[in-house]
TORMAR-546524 format. One line per field, with one value per residue: residue in one letter; x, y, z of N, C-alpha, C in turn. Coordinates in Angstrom, 3 decimals. Layout:
! residues N
residuo = [A,...]
n.x = [X,...]
n.y = [Y,...]
n.z = [Z,...]
ca.x = [X,...]
ca.y = [Y,...]
ca.z = [Z,...]
c.x = [X,...]
c.y = [Y,...]
c.z = [Z,...]
! end
This chain:
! residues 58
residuo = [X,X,X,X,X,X,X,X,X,X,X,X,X,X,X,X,X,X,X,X,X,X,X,X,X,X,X,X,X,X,X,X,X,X,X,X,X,X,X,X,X,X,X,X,X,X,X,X,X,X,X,X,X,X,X,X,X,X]
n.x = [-28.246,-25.107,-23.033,-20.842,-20.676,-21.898,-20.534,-17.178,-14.472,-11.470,-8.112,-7.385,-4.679,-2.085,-0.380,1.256,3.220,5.156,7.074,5.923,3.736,4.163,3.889,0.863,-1.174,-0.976,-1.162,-3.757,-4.962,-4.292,-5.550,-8.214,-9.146,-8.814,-8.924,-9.975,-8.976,-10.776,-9.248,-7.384,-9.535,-10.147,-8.251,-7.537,-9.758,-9.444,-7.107,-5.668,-7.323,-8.713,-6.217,-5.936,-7.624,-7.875,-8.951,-8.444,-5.410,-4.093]
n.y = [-19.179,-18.927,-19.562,-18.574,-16.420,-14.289,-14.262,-13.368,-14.681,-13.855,-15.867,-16.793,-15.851,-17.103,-16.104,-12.750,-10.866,-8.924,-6.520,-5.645,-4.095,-1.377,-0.233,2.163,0.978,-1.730,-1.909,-1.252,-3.475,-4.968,-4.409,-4.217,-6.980,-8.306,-11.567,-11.912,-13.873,-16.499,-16.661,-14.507,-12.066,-12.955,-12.003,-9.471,-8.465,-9.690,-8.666,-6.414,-4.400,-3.893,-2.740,-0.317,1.459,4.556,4.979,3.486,2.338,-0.983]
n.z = [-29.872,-28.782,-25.590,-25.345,-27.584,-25.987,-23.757,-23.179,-21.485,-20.210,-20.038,-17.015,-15.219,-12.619,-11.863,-12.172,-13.673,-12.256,-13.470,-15.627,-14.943,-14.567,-17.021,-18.017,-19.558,-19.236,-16.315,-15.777,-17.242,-15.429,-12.803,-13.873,-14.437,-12.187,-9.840,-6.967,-4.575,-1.898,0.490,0.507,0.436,3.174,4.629,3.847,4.805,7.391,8.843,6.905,6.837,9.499,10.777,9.287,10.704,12.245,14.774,16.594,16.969,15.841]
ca.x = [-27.101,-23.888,-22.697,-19.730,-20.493,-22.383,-19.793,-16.181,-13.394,-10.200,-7.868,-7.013,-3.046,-2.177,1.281,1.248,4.982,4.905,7.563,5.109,2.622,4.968,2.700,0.072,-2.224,-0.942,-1.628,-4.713,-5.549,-3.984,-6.636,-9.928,-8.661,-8.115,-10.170,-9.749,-9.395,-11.558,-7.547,-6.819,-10.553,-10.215,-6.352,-7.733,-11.190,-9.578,-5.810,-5.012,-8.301,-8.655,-5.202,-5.925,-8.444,-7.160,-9.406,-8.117,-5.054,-4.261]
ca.y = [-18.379,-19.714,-18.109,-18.311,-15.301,-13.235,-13.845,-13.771,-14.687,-13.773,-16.648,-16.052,-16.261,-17.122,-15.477,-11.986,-10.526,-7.144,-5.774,-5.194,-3.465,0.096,0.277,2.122,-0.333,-2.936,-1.914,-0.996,-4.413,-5.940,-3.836,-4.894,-8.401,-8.777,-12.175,-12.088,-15.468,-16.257,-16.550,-13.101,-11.419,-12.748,-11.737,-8.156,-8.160,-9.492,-8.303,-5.053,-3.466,-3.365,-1.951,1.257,2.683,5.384,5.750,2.350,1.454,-2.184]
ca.z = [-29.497,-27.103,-24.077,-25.618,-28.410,-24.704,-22.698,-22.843,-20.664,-20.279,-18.786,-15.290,-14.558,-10.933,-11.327,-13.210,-13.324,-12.171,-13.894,-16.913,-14.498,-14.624,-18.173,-17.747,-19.839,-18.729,-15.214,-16.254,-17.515,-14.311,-12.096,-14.552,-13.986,-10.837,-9.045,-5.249,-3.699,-0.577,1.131,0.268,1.114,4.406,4.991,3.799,6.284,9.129,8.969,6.606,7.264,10.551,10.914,8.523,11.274,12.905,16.058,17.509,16.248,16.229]
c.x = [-26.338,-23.203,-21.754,-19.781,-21.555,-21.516,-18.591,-15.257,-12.297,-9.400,-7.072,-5.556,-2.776,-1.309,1.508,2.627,4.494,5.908,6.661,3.868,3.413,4.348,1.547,-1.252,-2.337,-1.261,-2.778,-5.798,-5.703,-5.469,-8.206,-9.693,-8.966,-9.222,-9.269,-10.220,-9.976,-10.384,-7.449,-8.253,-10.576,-9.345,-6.647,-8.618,-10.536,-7.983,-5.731,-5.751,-8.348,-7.641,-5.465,-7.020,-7.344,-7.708,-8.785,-6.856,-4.395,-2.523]
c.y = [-19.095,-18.773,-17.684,-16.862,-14.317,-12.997,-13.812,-13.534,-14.707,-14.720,-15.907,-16.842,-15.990,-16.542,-14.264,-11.253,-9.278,-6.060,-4.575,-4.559,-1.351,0.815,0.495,1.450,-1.213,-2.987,-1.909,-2.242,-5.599,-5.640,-4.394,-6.123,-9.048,-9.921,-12.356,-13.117,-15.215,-16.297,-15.436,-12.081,-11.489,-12.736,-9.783,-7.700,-7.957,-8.872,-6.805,-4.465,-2.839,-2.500,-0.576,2.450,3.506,5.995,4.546,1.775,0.114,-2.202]
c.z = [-28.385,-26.571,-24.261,-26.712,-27.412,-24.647,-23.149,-22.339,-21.029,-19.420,-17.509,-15.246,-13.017,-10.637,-12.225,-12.809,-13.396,-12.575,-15.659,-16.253,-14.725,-15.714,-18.090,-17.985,-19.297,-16.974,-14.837,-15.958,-16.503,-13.304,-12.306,-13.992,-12.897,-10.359,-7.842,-5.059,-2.261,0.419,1.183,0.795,2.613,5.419,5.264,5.213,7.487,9.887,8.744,7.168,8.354,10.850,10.188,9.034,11.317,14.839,17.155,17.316,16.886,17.199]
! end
């Protein structure tokens, strides 16, 4: 058996146009999708996050 008839991938687009997200499938499909770059995890950690307390704010 090949990993290929386990597994399969969907290719990953680096640029998804968001006018076709307004569909709910297609928003849908954007959401399942989604891979978070280690750029963007640690934009979220050390930037948005913190900001969305409320006992401290930044």
């Amino acid at each position: 058996m090949k990993y290929s008839e386990l597994i399969q991938f969907q290719p990953i687009e680096s640029v998804v146009e968001l006018r076709q997200g307004n569909k709910s499938d297609k928003a849908r499909e954007h959401v399942l999708t989604y891979v978070i770059s280690d750029d963007m995890a640690d934009r979220l950690c050390n930037l948005v996050f913190p900001q969305l307390q409320y006992a401290k704010p930044g």
